[in-house]
Structures are given as C-alpha cells and as structure tokens.
C-alpha positions in Angstrom: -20.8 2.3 -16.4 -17.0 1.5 -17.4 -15.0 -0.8 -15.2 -11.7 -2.6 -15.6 -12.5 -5.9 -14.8 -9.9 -9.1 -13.8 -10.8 -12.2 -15.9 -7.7 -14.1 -15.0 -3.8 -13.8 -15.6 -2.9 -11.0 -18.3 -6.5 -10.5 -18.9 -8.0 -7.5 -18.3 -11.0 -6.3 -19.3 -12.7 -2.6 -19.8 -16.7 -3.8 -19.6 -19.8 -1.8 -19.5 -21.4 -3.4 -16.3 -24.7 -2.0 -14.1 -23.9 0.6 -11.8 -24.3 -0.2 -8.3 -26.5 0.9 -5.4 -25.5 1.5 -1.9 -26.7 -0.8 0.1 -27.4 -0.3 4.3 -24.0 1.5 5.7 -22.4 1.6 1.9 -21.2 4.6 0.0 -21.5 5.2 -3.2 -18.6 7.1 -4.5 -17.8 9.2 -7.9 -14.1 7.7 -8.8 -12.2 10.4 -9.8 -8.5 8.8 -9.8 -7.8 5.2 -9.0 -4.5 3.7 -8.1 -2.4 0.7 -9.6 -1.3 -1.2 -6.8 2.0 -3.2 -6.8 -0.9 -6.3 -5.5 -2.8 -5.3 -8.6 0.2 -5.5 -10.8 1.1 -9.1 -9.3 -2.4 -9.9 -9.8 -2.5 -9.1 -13.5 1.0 -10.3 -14.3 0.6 -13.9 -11.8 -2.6 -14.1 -10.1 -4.7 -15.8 -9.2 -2.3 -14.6 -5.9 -5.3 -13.5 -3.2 -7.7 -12.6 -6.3 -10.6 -15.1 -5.5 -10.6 -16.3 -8.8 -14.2 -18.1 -8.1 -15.5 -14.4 -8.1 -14.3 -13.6 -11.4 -14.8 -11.5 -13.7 -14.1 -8.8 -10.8 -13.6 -4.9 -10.5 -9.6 -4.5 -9.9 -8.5 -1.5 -7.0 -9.1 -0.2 -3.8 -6.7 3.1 -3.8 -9.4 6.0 -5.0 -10.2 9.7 -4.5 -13.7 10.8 -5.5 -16.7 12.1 -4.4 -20.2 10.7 -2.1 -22.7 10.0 -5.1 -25.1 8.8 -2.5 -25.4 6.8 0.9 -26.7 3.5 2.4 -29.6 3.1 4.5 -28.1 4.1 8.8 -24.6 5.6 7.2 -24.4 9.2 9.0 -21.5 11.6 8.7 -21.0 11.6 4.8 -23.3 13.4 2.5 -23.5 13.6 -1.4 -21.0 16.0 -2.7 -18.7 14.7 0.1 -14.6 14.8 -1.1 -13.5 11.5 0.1 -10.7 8.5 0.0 -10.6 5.1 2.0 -9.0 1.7 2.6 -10.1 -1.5 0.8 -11.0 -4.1 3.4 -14.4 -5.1 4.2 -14.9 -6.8 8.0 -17.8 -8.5 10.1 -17.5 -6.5 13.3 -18.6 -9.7 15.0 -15.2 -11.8 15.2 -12.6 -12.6 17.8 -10.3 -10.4 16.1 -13.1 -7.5 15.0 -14.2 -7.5 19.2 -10.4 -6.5 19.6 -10.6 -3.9 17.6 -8.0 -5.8 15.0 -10.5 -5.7 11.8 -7.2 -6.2 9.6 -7.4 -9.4 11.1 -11.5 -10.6 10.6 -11.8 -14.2 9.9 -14.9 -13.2 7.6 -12.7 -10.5 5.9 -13.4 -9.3 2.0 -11.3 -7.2 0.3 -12.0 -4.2 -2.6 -10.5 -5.6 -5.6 -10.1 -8.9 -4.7 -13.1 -10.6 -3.4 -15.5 -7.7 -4.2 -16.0 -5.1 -6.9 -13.2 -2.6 -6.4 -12.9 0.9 -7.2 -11.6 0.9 -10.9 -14.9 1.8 -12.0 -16.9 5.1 -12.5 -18.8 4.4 -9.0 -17.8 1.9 -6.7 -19.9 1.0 -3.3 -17.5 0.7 -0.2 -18.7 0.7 3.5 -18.3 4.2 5.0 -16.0 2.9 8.1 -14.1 2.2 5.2 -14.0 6.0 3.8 -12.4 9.2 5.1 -13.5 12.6 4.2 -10.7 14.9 2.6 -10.0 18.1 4.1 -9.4 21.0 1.4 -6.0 20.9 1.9 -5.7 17.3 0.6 -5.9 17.4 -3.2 -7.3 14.4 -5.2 -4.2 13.2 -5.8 -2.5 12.9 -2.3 -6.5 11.6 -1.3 -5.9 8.7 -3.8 -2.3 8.1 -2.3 -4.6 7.1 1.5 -4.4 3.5 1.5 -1.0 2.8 0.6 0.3 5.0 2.7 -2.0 3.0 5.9 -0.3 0.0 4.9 3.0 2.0 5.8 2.1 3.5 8.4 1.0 0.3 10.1 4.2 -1.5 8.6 6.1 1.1 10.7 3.8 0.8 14.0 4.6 -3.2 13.9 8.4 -2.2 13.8 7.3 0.0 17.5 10.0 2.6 15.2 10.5 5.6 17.5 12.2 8.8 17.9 15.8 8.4 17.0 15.6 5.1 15.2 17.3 4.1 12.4 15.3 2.2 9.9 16.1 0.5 6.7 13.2 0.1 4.3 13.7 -2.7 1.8 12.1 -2.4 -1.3 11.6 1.4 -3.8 7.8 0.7 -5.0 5.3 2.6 -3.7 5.2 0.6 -0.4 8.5 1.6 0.1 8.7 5.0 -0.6 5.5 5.7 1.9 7.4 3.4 4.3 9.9 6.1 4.5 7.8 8.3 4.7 5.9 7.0 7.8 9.1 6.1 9.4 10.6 9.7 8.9 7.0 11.0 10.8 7.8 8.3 13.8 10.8 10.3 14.6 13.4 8.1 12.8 16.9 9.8 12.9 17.9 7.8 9.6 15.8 6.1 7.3 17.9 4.2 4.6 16.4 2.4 1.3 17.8 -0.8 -0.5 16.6 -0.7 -3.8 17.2 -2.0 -6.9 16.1 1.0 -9.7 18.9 3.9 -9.7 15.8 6.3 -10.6 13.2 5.4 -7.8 16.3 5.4 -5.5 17.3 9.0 -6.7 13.4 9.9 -6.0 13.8 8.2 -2.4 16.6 10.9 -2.0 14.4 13.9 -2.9 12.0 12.5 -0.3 14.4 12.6 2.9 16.1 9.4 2.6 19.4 9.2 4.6 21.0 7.1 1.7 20.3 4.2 -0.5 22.0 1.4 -1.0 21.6 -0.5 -4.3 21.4 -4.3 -4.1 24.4 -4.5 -6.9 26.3 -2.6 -4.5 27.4 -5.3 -2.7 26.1 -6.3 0.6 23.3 -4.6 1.9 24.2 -5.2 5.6 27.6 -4.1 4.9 26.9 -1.1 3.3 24.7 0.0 5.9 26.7 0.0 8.7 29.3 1.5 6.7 26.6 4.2 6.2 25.6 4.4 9.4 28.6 4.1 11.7 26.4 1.7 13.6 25.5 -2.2 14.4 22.6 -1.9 12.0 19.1 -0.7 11.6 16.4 -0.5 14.5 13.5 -2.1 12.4 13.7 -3.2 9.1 10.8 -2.8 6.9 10.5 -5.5 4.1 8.1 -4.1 1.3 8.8 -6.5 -1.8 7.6 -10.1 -1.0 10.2 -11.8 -3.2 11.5 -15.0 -1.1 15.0 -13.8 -0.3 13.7 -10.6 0.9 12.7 -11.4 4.4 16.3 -12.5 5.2 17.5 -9.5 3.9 15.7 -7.5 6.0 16.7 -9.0 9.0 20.3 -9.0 8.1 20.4 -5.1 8.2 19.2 -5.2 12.0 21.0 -4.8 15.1 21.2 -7.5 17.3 17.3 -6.8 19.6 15.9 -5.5 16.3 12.6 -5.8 14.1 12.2 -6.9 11.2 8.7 -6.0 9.4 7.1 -8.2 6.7 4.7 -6.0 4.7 4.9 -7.8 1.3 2.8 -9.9 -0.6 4.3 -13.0 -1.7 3.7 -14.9 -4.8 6.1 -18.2 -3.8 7.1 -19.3 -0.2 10.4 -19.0 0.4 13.2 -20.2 2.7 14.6 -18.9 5.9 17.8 -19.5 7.6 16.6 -19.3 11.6 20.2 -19.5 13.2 20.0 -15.5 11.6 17.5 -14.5 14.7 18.0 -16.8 16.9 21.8 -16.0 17.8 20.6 -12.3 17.5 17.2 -12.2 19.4 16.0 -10.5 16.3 11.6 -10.0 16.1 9.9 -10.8 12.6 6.7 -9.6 13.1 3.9 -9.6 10.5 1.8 -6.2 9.0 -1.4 -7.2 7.7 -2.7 -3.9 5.7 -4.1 -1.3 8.1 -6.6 -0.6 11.5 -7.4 3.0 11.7 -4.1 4.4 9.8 -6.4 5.0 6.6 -7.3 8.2 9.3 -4.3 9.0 10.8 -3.1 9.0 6.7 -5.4 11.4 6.2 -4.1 13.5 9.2 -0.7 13.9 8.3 -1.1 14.8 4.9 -3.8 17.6 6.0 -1.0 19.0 8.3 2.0 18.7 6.2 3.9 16.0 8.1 3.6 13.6 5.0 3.1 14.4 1.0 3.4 11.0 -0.5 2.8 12.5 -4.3 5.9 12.2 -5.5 5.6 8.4 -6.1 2.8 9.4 -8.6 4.6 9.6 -12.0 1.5 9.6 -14.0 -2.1 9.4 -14.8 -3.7 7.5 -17.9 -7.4 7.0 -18.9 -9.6 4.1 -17.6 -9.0 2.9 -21.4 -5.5 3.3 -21.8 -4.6 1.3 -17.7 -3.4 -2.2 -19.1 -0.8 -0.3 -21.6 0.0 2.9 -20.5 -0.8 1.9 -16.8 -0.5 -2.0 -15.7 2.5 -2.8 -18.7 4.2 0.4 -18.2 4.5 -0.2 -14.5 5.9 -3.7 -15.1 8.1 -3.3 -18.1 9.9 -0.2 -16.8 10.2 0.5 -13.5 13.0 3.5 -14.0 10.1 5.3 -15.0 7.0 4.4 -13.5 6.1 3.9 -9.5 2.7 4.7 -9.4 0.2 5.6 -12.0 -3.2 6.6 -11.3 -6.0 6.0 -13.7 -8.3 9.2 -14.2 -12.1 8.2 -14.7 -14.7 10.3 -16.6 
C-alpha cells in the first residue's frame, strides 16, 4: 500500500510498504481523507520535535475519516463497513494516570504519527477505544476534522470556560479556529482571536468570532479591553507554541483568570512570573484529549459545532509535501487545513 512516510527533517517520503493487520482490540480502517496537522507541519519543517526519530522511517498523521476494513481479535461494537474517525494516542490502561481515567496523561503513552504508523496511509491499524463511529449526519470531512477539534475542546475544559465567559483564543490555525469553536459551545458570551493572517482572521469572523485583533495592531491586551469594555478575558487559550506566546496569553486575562497552554513548542522560552503572581492568574496545561474525541463527534451530529470551514482543500496522497505540507507553510493567507484524499 502507499504511505507518506517521515524520514527526518524536510524529507518525506510516499513508499509502497506492507499493509497491516489488526492485531487483538485494533481496527483496521480504509483512509479516505487524512489531515495535515500544524504538529505534522512542525515535524516536517523542524523535527525531530516529539517524532521519535529512533522509529524512523514512520507513517505521518492521526486526523482521518474512513471506513472499518476489519477488526482485532476481543474488539466489539465496530464492524467492517463501519464509517468512522478517532483520536491518535495509544495508552496502557495500567498506569497511575490510566487508573484515573487521565489516559492523555499514560506514562507508557504512543502516539499515531509519531511513535507508531499513523494514518497517512491507505489502511492504518488504530485501537478501537481510539475510534468513534460517524453518525450519517457527519460527512467525511467534518469526521476527519474529530481530533483537532478534541484537542480544543479539552483546551477549553482546562480554561473551566462557562456560560457568559469571555475568552480570547490566541493563535488562527486550525487549533485556534476549533478553539473558538468549542468555547462558543461552552456558553462563552465573547470569544475574541489574536491572529496574525488578515485572511484566517476574516474566516474566524464568518465562524462567530466577536472580533480579532491582529498582532500588528498594537497591543493585544489593549485592544481587547478596548473591544470588550472589560478587565480582560476569562480564559485565554494559547494555541501557537511560539515562546512569546504564553505571556501573551496571560496578558489578555482578568486579574483570577486562566490562561490555557495547548501548543506544541519547538524552543523553550521565557516567562516573566511577576505577570501572575500580582494577578493570581492560573496557567494550566492541555495535553491532547480524554473522551472529547466523543463528545466531538456529538456536537457535530447535532449541529452545535461544524469545524469545516478551516478545510481549504484536499490534494492526493502524491501531491501532500507540495500542494499539502509546503503550501501550508509558505502561505498561510490561503491555506489552514488541507486534507489528503487517499485511493
């Protein structure tokens, strides 16, 4: 089968490799659109970042939509012919952290993509507590749109963001957009984006953002309250991972507030403390996702959520590192998410 394999920095790979088998509580699933991940991007354009290189040459992805091809050995509740999408971790079960029920959080964690085969392939194996099947009134490409949409969901649940919140989201990738999204279903009041592309904040607009404010603009924090009337946001969500970005984010809260640190960082940067402790302001971490891959699921089935409008295209599994993985990185007026469509 064809996959599009990581080989190191800038070097991807589309390779004929075996097709797999589902072992005991796997899936095997059809691919029928895989997404480009902003984690995939940094990957390909600076990894090794959390790519286990040792494992290389390795399957990129874990956003997909596709269908059951066949199951493992004890997996019940899917069948082949099953429409389904998922989340890309991999957990033990057998942890501290897994006995809590916090399997973002396993110490024996793997992740699709990363430390095993992902899903940029024409089958990919993933466990079924990993899948979700797709109701018919999720199509393929809101299905492939799951996982990122967990990681904001959960982003949002670390920021506690309830009804009548304001919340600023900082960053206008994918991340970011769903981020608004999932904060508008928590009952936010105002949801504002800082972002730095005029066209992705334009789209944020279109997608029930109270405003944007564009980091040439001046001061973010400024401009907020300006916008708001207010002291500042309720919970800040930081989606980018550059090392400036965390102190921005907490500079557009209210004194009390939370700031939420969803990105993935390349580079550690610095922090100037005397910014939360004067304010009583909570950083918290969001590592991926628990069981929001479901509740995704859920509110796009019901309408409460439609997080396609971040797709801006789909390539071929041959064209990804030109029209997909270069495109995304070389103009990002244009391109938010591009999903590859497999045979």
């Amino acid at each position: 089968m064809k996959a599009l394999r990581w080989h190191g920095r800038e070097d991807l790979r589309l390779e004929d490799i075996p097709e797999p088998s589902p072992g005991p509580g796997l899936l095997k699933v059809k691919v029928g659109l895989a997404g480009i991940c902003g984690t995939d991007l940094k990957e390909y354009a600076a990894g090794p970042c959390l790519v286990n290189p040792e494992k290389a040459p390795l399957t990129m992805g874990h956003e997909f939509a596709g269908t059951v091809a066949a199951v493992g050995e004890g997996v019940t509740g899917f069948a082949a012919g099953d429409r389904v999408s998922g989340v890309g971790y991999w957990y033990c079960g057998d942890c501290y952290y897994c006995k809590k029920g916090n399997y973002n959080l396993c110490v024996n964690s793997n992740f699709s993509g990363l430390d095993i085969d992902g899903c940029m392939a024409e089958y990919y194996v993933t466990p079924a507590y990993a899948c979700y099947r797709l109701p018919d009134s999720v199509s393929d490409e809101a299905g492939a749109l799951v996982e990122p949409l967990a990681v904001a969901l959960h982003a949002v649940s670390q920021g506690k963001v309830k009804p009548g919140d304001t919340v600023a989201v900082v960053g206008d990738g994918a991340i970011g957009l769903c981020s608004l999204l999932a904060a508008r279903a928590a009952g936010a009041a105002g949801v504002y984006l800082v972002a730095k592309h005029r066209g992705r904040g334009e789209l944020a607009v279109q997608m029930g953002a109270d405003g944007v404010i564009y980091l040439d603009d001046g001061s973010p924090a400024e401009r907020l309250k300006e916008l708001t009337g207010g002291p500042g946001a309720d919970a800040a969500i930081e989606c980018v991972g550059k090392p400036d970005t965390p102190l921005l984010a907490a500079g557009l809260l209210r004194r009390g507030g939370a700031a939420v640190i969803a990105g993935v960082f390349e580079q550690p940067g610095t922090f100037d403390f005397s910014a939360i402790t004067f304010t009583e302001v909570t950083m918290v971490g969001s590592s991926i996702y628990v069981d929001e891959g479901r509740t995704a699921v859920e509110l796009i089935a019901n309408g409460s959520i439609d997080p396609t409008p971040v797709i801006t295209s789909r390539v071929t599994l041959e064209n990804a590192v030109e029209k997909g993985f270069r495109a995304l990185l070389h103009d990002k007026e244009a391109h938010i998410k591009v999903l590859l469509q497999l045979p």
